[in-house]
N, C-alpha and C positions, 0 to 999 in steps of 0.2 A: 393445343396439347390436351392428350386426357388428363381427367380429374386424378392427382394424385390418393391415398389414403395415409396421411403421416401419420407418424406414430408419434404420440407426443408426450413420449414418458419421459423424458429430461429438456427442456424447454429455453433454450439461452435466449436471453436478451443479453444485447451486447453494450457493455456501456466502458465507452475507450477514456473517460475520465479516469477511471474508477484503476488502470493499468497500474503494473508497481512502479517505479523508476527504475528503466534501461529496457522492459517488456514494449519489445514493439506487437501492436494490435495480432495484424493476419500471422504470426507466430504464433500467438495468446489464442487463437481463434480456431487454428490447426491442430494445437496440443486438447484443446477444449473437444474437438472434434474425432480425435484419437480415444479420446478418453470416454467416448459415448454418446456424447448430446447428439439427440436427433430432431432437435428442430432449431432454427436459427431466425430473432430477428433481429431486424438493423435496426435500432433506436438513435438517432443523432439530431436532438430537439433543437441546440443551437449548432448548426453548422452550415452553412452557405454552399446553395445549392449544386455550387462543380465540384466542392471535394466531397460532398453528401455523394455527388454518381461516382467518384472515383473508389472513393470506399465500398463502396454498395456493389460495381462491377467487380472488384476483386473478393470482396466477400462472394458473392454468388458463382464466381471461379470454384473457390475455395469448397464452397458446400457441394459445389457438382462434381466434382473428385470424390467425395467422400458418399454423394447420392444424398448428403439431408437436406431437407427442402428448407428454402429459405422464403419469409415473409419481413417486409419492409413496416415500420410502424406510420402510420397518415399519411406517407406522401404515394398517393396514386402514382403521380407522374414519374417518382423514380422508380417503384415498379414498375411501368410499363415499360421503361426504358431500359431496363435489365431484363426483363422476362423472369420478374420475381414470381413463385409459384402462388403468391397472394399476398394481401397486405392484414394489419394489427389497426381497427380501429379503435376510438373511445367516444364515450359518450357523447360529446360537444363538436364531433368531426363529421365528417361528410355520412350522409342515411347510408343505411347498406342497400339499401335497393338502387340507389343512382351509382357506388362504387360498382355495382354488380354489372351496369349497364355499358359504363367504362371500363372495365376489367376483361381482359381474356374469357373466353368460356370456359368454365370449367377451376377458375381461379380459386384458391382457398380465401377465404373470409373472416374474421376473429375480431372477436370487440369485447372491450371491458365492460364488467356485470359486479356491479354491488351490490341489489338487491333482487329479491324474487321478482319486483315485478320490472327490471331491468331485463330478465334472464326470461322470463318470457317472452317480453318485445322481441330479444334478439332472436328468438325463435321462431315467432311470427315476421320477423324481416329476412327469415332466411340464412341466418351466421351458421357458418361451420362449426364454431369452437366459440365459446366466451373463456374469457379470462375472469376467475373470481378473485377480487381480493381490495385492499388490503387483507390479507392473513395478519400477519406484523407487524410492530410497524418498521419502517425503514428509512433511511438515511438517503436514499436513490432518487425517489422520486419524492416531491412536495405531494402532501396526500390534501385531496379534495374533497373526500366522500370518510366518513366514518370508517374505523375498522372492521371488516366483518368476523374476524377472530376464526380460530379452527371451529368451533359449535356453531357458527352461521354458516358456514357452509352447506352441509347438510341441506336446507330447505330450498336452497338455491339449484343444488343439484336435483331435485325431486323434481324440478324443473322439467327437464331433460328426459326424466323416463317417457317411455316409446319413440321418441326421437333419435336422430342420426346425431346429434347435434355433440361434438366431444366439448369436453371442460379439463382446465388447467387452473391450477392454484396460484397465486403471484403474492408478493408482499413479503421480504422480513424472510424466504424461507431456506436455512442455512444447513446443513450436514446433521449439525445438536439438534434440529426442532424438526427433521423430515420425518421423521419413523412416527411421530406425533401426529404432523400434518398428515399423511398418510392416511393414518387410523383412526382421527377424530376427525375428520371432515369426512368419514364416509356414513350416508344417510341414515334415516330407518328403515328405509325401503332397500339399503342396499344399494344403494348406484354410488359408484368409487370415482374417483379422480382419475383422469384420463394420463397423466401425467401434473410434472409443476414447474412452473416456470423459474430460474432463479439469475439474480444479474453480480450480484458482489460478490456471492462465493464463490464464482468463478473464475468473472473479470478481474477483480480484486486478489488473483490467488498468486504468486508464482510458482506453481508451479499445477496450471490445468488439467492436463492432462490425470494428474493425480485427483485431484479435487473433484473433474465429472465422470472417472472410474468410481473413488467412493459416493458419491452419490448415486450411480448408477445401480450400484451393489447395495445399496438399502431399498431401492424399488424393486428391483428384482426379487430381492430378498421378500420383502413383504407379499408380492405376489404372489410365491409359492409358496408363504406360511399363510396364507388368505387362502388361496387350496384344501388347503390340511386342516386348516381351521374349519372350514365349511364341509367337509368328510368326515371331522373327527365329533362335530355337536350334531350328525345324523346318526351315530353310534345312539342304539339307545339304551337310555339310564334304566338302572333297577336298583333300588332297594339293597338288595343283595352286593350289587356291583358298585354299590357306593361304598358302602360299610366295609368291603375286604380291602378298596381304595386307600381310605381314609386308616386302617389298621397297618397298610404299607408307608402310610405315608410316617406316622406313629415311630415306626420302629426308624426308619429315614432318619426322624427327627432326633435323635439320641445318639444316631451316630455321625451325623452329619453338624451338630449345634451351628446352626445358622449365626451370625450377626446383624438384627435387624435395630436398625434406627428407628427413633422413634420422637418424634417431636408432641409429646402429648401435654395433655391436662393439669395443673402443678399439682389439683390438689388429687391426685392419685398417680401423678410419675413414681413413687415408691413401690405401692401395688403393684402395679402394670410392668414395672422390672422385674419382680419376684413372682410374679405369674408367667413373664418369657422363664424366666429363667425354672420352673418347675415342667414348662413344656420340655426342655432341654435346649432353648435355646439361648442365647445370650444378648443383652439387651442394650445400647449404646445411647444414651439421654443426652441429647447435644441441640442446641437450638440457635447456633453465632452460625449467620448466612458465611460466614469467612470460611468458615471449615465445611461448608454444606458438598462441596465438590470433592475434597479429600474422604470425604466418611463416603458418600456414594460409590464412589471407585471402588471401595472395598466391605460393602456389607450389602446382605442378601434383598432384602427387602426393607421397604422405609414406614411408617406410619404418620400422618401427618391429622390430629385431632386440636378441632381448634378451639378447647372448652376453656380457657384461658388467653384470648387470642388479646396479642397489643401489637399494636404498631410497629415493633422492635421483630416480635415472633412472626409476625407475618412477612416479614424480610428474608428471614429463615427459611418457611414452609416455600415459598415463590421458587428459591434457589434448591431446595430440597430436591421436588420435585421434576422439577428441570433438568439437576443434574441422574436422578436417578432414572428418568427417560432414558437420558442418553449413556448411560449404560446398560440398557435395557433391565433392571431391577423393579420389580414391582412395588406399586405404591397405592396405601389404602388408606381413603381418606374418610374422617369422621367429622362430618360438618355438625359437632354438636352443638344444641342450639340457636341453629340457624336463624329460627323464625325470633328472637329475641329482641334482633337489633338491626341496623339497616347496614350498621361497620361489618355485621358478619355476614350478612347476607352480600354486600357488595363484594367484602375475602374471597368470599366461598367460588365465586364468579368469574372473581379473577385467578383466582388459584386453577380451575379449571378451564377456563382460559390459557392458560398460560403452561400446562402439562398434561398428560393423560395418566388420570387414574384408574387403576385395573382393580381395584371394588372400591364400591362405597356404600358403605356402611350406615344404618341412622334406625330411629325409631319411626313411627308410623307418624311426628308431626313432622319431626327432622325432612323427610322425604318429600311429603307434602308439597311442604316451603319449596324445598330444592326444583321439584317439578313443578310448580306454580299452579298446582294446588290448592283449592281448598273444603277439602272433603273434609280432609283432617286437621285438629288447630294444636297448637302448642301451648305449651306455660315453661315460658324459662326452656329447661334443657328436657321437660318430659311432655312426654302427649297428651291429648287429653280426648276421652271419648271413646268409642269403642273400634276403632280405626276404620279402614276401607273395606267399602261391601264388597270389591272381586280383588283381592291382594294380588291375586296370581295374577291378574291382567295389568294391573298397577305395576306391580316390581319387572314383568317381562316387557311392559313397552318403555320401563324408565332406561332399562338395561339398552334395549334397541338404540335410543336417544341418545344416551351418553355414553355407547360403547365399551362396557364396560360390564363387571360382575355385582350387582345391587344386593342386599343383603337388609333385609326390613325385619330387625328385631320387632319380640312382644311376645304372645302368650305361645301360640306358634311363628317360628321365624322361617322367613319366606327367601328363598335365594333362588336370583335366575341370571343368565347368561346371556338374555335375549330368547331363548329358543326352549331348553328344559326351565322348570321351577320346581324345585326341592322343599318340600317344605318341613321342617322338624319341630315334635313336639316334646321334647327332651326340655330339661329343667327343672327349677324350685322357686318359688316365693319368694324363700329368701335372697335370691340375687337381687328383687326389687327393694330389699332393704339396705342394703349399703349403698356408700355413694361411691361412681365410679363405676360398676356394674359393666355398662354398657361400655365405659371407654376400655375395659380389659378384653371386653372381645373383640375390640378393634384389635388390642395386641393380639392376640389369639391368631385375628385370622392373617395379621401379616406375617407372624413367623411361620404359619402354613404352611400361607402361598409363597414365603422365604425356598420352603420345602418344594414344594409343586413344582412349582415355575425353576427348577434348579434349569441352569443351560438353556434356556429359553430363549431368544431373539425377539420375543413381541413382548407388546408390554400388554397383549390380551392375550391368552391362551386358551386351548380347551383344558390344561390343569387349572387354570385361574379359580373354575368354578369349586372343582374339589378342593382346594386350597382354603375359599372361603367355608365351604361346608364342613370341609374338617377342624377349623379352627372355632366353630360354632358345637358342631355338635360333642367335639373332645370337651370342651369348659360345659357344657349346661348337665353332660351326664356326672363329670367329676361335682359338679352343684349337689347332685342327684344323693348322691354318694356321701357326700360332708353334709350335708342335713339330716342324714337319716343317722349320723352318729350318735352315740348315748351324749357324747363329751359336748357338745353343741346345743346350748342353751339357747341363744339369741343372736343377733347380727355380731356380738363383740367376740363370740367364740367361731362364731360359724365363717371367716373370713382368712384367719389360719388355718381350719380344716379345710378350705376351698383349696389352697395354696398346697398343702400337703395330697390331699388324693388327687390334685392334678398331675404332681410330680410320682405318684404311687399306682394312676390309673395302669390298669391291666386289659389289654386286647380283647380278653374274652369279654369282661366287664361292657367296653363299647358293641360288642359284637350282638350279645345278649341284650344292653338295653338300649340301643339304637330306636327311636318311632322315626321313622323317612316314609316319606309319599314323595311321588315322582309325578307330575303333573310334566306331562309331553305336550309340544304346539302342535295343535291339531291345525292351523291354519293355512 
């Protein structure tokens, strides 16, 4: 037979345990098949050999009706004995070059890969496809290998560039975590997921058909906002075309008052609501993981700072997160003081791990830490030293890495997308004299990018970035503004005027004192 090319943007593995009660399989398998999935493998680890072919023949009926090619997991022999279109190795099963020998010509190939230097073997042994994962963890299969989480993927696929060679995601990944998996496992270099594999949320479903249409419909979906995305950050920035942006977004904000959550800092949650709320936004301080799903369903954007973090609150931030993915709500994290402690640094890790954040935010040790770094050192929650000698090249490969809109306060604050870097020199002093400073821009830029990101379906955007910039450059000019007043003596006065001409700034005010520089990737 010729070598087929599948497509393997929705991935089933079949697992007939996993059925509901009264769901017979090749019904479960038919609806699954209606409903999109175009690749099928038979997995059946404990089943004896004559119902394994009996299964496997009617499975392979079934996909040939519908044209999706079917792959069998380890057992050569019942491929060959079906005219499977290829089989699903793993690591401890037969080499792919003796499968290859025994197999049809032209047969597809696939082996699981948990690390880079797994996913190269497989490429020098010639595999079609690897499977990366654990992603999640899961209930399905006993895991053997570490998880690689959505941010290990990434270097795995890097793998792959100039290759034939496609990849799929596997492990843990359900309807709530695809639109994540998606966007955080795709490299810095760019090379995406070929598709993902998934077994419960299908097998497990009653009612499949429904279950591999919505799944299908967030791939799809991301594909041609991955399009528009990558059309819309070749638009190039100006100066000019930020600032009339950011004055749209302004007026937006007043009439729109956002509701953004905000799981922050205790010793400035009072602030940091009376700063949303002088943007015109409205501020929701909740931190019981119980309500973390109700409050994302309905408020614009989330804030998740973890300058107070316990054990209790990071229950909270986990589920925060999570649920605000899967609304697609934007979520902007402040790992402040990272570098402090090994509890925050491990949070911070697994927070990211565990959801996609569309900026993050920190100072120049904050960042450091984050990127594993040590250019720049920390004390506590502030930096120390005169920070990084190419900022622009720092904040635009951090942004590549973690997908994501990075935002490196300090004397000039640096904001990039991966691709533009904004850098503004707006401000005063005195912001570095109160405490909290820093965690109010965080609020800042989530009511934003609340703004920005309005109707949005990704949880990255090309608004993402004006969102962050505008929620930077609104607060450092109103700074600007309340220091220069007669009435403002010292930090004790200067923190209500901050508050008041944030709620008083005027359009032209930003328009007029705007400093932006637009640093474009020449690369």
């Amino acid at each position: 037979m010729s070598k087929i090319t599948p497509d393997y943007s929705l991935y089933l593995v079949t697992g007939r345990t996993m059925l509901p009660d009264g769901m017979d399989y090749l019904s479960s398998l038919e609806m699954a098949l209606l409903g999109g999935v175009t690749v099928v493998q038979i997995r059946e680890k404990d089943t004896e050999t004559s119902e394994f072919l009996k299964i496997a023949e009617a499975s392979k009926k079934l996909c040939d009706k519908f044209q999706v090619p079917l792959f069998v997991n380890d057992r050569i022999d019942i491929a060959l004995a079906i005219g499977a279109h290829g089989v699903h190795l793993g690591q401890t099963d037969m080499p792919i070059g003796t499968a290859r020998r025994l197999l049809p010509a032209n047969s597809i190939i696939g082996i699981s890969c948990n690390t880079v230097q797994e996913a190269k073997d497989a490429v020098q042994s010639g595999a079609d496809y690897i499977g990366i994962g654990a992603v999640f963890g899961t209930q399905t299969k006993a895991l053997i290998s570490p998880l690689v989480g959505v941010r290990g993927v990434g270097a795995i696929l890097d793998v792959l560039q100039g290759t034939d060679v496609k990849a799929v995601a596997i492990g843990g990944i359900k309807r709530t975590n695809l639109l994540r998996t998606l966007h955080g496992t795709t490299s810095a270099l760019g090379r995406a997921l070929d598709g993902v594999a998934v077994v419960s949320e299908i097998a497990a479903s009653r009612d499949p058909q429904a279950s591999a249409r919505g799944l299908r419909e967030i791939i799809d979906n991301f594909r041609l906002d991955v399009n528009s995305f990558q059309s819309a950050v070749h638009e190039p920035l100006t100066a000019e075309s930020i600032t009339d942006k950011v004055i749209e977004l302004m007026a937006k904000m007043k009439t729109t008052n956002p509701l953004v959550h905000q799981i922050t800092n205790n010793v400035v949650a009072t602030q940091s609501a009376n700063i949303t709320l002088a943007l015109g936004a409205s501020p929701i301080m909740a931190t019981a993981p119980e309500e973390a799903e109700d409050i994302a369903r309905i408020c614009s954007a989330c804030l998740i700072n973890i300058g107070t973090l316990t054990t209790e609150s990071k229950a909270g931030m986990l589920r925060t997160g999570y649920y605000a993915n899967s609304f697609r709500k934007p979520v902007v994290l402040d790992p402040v003081g990272i570098g402090a402690s090994a509890f925050r640094r491990s949070t911070v890790h697994e927070l990211m791990d565990r959801w996609q954040a569309s900026v993050i935010k920190g100072n120049a040790g904050e960042l450091a830490t984050l990127a594993g770094s040590r250019e720049v050192e920390s004390k506590g929650v502030d930096s120390v030293g005169p920070g990084f000698k190419d900022p622009v090249s720092f904040v635009r490969n951090l942004a590549r890495r973690e997908r994501c809109v990075i935002v490196l306060t300090g004397l000039t604050d640096y904001i990039s997308d991966g691709s533009s870097v904004v850098a503004l020199s707006n401000g005063h002093e005195m912001m570095s004299k109160i405490t909290g400073s820093g965690c109010i821009v965080g609020s800042c830029i989530a009511s934003y990018c609340a703004v920005a990101m309005s109707g949005s379906t990704s949880l990255v955007s090309p608004t993402t970035l004006l969102g962050a910039v505008a929620g930077v450059l609104v607060l450092t000019i109103a700074a600007e503004v309340a220091a220069g007043r007669h009435d403002v003596q010292g930090r004790g006065t200067f923190l209500p005027a901050l508050i008041d001409e944030l709620s008083l700034l005027r359009q032209e005010t930003v328009r007029a004192g705007a400093k932006i520089r637009v640093i474009a990737d020449e690369s």
